[in-house]
N, CA, C and O atoms as a Tinker XYZ file with bonds, in Angstrom:
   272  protein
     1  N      0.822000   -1.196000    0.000000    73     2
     2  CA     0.000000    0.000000    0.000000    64     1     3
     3  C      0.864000    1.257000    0.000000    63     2     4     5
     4  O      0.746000    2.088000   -0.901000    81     3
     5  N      1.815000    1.419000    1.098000    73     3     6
     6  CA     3.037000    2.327000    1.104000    64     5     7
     7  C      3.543000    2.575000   -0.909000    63     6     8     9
     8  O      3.379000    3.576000   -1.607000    81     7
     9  N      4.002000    1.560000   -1.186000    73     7    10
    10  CA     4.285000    2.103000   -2.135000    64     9    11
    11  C      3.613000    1.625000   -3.442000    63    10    12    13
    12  O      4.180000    0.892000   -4.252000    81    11
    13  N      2.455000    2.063000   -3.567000    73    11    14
    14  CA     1.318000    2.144000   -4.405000    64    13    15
    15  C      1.287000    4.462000   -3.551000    63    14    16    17
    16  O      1.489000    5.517000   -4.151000    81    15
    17  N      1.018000    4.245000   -2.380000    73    15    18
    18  CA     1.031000    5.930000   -2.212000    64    17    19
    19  C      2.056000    6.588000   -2.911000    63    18    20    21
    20  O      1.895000    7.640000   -3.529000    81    19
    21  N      3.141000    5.949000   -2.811000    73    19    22
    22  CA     4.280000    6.593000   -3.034000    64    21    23
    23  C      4.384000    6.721000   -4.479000    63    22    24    25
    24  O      4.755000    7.812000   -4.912000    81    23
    25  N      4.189000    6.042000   -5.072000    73    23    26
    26  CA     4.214000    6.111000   -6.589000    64    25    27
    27  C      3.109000    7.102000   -7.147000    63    26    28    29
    28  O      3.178000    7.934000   -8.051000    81    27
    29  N      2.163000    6.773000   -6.388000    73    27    30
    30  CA     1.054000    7.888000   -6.765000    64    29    31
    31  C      1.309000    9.633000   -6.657000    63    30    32    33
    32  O      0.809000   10.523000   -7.346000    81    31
    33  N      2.124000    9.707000   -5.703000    73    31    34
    34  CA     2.491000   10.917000   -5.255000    64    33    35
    35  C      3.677000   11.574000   -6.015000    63    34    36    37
    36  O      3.792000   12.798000   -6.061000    81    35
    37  N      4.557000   10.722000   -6.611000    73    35    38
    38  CA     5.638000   10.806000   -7.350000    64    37    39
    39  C      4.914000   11.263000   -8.750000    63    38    40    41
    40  O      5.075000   12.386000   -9.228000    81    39
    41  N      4.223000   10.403000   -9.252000    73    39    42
    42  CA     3.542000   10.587000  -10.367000    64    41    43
    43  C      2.526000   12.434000  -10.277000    63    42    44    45
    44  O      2.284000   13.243000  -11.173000    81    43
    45  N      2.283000   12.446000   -9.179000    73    43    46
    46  CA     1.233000   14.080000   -9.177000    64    45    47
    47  C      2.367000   14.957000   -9.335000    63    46    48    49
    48  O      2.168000   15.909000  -10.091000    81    47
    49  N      3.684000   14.856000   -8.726000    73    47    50
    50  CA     4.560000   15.693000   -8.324000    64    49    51
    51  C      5.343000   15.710000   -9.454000    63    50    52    53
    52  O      5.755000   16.862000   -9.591000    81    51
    53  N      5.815000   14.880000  -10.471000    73    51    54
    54  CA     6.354000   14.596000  -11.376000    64    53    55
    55  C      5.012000   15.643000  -12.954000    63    54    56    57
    56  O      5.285000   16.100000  -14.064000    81    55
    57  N      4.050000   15.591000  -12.371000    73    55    58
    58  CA     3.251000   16.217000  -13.749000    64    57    59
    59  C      3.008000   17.489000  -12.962000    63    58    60    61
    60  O      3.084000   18.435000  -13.747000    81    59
    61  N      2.831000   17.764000  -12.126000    73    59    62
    62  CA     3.077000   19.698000  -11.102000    64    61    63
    63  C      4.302000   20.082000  -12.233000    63    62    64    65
    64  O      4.142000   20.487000  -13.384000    81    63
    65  N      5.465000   19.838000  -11.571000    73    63    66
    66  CA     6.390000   20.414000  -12.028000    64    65    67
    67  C      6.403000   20.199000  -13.685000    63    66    68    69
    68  O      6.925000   21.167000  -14.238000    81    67
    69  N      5.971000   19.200000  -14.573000    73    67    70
    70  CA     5.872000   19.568000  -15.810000    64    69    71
    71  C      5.154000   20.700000  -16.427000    63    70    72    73
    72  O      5.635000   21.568000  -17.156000    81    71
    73  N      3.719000   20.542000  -15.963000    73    71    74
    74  CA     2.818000   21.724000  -16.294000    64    73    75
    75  C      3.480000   23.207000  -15.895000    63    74    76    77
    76  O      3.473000   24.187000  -16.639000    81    75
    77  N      4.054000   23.149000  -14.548000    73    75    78
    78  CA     4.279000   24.540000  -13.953000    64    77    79
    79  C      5.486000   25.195000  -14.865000    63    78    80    81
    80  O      5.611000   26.364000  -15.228000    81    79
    81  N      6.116000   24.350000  -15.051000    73    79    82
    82  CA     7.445000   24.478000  -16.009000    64    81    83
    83  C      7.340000   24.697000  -17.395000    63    82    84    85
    84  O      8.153000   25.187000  -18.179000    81    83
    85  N      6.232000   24.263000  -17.566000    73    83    86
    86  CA     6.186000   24.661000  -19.077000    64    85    87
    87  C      5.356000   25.832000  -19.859000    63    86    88    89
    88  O      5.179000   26.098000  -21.048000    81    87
    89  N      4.908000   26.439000  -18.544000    73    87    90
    90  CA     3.660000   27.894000  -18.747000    64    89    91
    91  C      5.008000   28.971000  -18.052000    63    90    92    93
    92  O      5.029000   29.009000  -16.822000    81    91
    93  N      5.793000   29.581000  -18.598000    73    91    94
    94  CA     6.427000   30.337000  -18.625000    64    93    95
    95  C      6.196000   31.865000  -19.096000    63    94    96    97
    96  O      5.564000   32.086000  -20.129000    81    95
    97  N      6.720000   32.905000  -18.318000    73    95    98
    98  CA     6.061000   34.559000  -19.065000    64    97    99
    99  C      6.634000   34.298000  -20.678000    63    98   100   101
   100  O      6.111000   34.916000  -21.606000    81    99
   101  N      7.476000   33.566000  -20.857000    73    99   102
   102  CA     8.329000   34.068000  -22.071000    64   101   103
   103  C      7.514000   33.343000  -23.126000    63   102   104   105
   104  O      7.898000   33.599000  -24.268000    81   103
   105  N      6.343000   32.383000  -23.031000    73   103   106
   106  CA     5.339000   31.599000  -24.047000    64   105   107
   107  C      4.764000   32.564000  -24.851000    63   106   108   109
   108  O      4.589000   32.366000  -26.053000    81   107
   109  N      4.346000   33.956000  -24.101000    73   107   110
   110  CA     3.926000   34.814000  -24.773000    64   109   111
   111  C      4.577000   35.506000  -26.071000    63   110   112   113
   112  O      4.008000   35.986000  -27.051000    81   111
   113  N      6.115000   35.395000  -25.735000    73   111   114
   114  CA     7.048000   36.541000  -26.683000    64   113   115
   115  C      7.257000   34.915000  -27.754000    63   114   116   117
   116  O      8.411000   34.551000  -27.979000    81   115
   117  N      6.364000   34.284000  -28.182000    73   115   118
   118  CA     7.140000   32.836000  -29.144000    64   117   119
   119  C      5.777000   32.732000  -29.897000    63   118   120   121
   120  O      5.633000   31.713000  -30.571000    81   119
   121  N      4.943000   33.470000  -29.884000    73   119   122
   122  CA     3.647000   34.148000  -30.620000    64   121   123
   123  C      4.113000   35.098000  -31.917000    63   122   124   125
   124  O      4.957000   35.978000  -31.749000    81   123
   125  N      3.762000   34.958000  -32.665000    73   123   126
   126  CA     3.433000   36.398000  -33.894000    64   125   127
   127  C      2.149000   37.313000  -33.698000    63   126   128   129
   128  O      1.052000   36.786000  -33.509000    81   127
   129  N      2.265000   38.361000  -33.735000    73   127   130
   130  CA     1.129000   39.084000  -33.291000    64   129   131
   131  C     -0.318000   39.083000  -34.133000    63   130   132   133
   132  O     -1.194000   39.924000  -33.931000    81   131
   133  N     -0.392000   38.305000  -34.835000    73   131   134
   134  CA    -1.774000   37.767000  -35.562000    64   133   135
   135  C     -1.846000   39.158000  -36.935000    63   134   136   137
   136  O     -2.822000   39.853000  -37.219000    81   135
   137  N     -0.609000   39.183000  -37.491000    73   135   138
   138  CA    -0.492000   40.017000  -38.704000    64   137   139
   139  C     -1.605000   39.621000  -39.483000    63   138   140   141
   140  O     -1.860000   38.417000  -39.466000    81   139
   141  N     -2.441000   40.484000  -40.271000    73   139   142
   142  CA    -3.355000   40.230000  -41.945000    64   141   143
   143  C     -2.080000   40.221000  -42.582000    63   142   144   145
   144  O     -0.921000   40.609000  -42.438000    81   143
   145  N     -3.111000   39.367000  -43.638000    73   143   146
   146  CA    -2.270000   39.188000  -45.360000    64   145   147
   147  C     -1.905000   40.327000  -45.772000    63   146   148   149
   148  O     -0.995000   39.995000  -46.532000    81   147
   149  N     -1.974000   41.781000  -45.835000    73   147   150
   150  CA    -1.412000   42.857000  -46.338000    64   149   151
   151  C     -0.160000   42.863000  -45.628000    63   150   152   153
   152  O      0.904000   43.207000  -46.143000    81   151
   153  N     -0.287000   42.516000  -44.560000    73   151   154
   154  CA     1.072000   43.122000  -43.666000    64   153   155
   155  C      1.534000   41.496000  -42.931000    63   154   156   157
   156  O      1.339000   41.406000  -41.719000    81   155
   157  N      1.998000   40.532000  -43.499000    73   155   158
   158  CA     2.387000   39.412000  -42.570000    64   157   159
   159  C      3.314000   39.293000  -41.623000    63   158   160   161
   160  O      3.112000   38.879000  -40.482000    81   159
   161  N      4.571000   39.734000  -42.180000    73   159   162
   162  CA     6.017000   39.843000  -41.332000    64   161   163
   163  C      5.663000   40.547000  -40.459000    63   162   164   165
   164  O      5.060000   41.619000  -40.414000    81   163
   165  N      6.309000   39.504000  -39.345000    73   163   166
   166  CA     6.623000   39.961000  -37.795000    64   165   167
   167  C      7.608000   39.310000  -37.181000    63   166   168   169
   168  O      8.100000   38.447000  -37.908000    81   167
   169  N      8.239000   39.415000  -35.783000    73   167   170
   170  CA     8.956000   38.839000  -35.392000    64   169   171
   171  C      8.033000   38.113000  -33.592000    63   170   172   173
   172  O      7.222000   38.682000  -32.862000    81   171
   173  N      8.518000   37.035000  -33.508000    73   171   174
   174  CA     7.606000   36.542000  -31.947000    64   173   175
   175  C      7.509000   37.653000  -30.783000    63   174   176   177
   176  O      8.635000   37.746000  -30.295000    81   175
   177  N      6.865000   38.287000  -30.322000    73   175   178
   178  CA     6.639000   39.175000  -29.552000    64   177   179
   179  C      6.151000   40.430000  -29.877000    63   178   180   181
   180  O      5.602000   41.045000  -28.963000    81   179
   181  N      6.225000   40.961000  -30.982000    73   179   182
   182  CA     5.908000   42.113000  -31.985000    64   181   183
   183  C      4.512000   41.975000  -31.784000    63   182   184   185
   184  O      3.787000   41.019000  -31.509000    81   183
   185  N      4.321000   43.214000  -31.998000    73   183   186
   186  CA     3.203000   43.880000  -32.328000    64   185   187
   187  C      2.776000   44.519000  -33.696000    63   186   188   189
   188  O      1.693000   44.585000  -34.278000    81   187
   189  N      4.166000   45.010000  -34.015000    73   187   190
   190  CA     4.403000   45.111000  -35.328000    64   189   191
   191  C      3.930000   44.021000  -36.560000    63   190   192   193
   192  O      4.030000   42.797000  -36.470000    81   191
   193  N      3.450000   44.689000  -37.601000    73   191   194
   194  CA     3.326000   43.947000  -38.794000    64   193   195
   195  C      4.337000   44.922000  -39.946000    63   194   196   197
   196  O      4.841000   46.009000  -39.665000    81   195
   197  N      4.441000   44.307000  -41.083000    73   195   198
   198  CA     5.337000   44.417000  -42.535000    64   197   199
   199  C      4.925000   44.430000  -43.313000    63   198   200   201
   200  O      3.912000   43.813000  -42.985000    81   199
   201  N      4.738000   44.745000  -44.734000    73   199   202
   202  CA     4.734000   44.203000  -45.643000    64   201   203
   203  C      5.263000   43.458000  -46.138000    63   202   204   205
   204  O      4.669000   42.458000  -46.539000    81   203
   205  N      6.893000   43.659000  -46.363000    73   203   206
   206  CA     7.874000   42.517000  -46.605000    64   205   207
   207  C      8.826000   42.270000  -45.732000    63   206   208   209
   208  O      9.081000   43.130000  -44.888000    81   207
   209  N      9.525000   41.075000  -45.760000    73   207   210
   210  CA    10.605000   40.673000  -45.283000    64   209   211
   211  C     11.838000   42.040000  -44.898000    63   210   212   213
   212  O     12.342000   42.419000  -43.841000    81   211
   213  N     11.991000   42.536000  -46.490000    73   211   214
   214  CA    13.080000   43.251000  -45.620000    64   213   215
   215  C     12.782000   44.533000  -44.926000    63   214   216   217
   216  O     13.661000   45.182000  -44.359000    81   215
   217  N     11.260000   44.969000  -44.988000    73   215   218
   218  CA    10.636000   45.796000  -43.911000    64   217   219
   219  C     11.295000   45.620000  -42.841000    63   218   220   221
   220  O     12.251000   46.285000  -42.442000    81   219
   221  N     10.491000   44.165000  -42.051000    73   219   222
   222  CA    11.104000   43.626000  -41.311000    64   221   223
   223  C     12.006000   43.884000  -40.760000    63   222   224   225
   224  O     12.154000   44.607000  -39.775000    81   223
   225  N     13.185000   42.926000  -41.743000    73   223   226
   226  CA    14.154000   42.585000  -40.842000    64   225   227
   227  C     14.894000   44.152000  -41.089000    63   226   228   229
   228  O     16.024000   43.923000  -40.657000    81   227
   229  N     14.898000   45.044000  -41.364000    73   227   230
   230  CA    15.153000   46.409000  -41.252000    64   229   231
   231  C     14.276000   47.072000  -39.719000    63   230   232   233
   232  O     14.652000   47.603000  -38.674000    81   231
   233  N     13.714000   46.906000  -39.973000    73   231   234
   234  CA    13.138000   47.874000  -38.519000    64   233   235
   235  C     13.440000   46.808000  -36.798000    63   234   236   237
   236  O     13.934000   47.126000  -35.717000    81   235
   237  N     12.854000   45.531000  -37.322000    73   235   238
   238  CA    13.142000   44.476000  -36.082000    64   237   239
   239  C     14.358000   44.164000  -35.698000    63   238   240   241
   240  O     14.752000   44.203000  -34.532000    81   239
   241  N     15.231000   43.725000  -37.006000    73   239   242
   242  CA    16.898000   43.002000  -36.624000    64   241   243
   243  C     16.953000   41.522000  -35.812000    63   242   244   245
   244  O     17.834000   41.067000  -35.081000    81   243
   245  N     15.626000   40.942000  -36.244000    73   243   246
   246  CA    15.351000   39.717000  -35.956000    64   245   247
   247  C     14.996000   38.201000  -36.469000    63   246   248   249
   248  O     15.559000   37.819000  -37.495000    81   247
   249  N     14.223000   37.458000  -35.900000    73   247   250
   250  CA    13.950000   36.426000  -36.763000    64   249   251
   251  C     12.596000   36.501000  -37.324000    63   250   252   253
   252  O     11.649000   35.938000  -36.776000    81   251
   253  N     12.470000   37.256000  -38.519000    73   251   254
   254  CA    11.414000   38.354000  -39.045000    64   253   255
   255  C     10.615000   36.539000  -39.743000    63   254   256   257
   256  O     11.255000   35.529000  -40.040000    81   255
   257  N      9.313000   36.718000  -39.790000    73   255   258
   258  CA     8.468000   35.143000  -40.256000    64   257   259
   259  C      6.979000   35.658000  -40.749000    63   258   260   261
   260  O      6.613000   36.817000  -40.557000    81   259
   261  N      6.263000   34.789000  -41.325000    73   259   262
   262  CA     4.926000   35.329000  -41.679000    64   261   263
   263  C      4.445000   34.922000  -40.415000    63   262   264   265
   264  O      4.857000   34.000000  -39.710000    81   263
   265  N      3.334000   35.882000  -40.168000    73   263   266
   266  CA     2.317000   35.798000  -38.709000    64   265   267
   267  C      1.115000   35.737000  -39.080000    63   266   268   269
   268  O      0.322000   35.781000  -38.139000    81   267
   269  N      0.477000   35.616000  -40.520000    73   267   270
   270  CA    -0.797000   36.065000  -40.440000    64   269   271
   271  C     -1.649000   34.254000  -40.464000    63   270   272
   272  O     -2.874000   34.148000  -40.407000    81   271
């Protein structure tokens, strides 16, 4: 019975720390800011949209991607 608890408890404590660990502030900045088709390029955290690429990577200096 002891270790039927113990395993059980290992197992809750073992998926805590997965979940807690994996909701991080920084999940937010690994988003594109939901650019339209006129303006796609963005970089993860931006707010900013582009028209083109080298919009982009001219104003950002980043890892400029379509967001829309």
């Amino acid at each position: 019975m002891k270790k039927k608890l113990r395993f059980s408890l290992f197992i809750a404590a073992f998926v805590s720390i997965m979940v807690f660990n994996h909701c991080t502030e920084d999940d937010g900045l690994t988003v594109c800011a939901g650019c339209t088709s006129d303006a796609p390029w963005s970089v993860p955290g931006s707010t900013n949209c582009y028209q083109s690429f080298d919009d982009c990577d001219a104003s950002e200096r980043g890892d400029c991607t379509i967001c829309d």
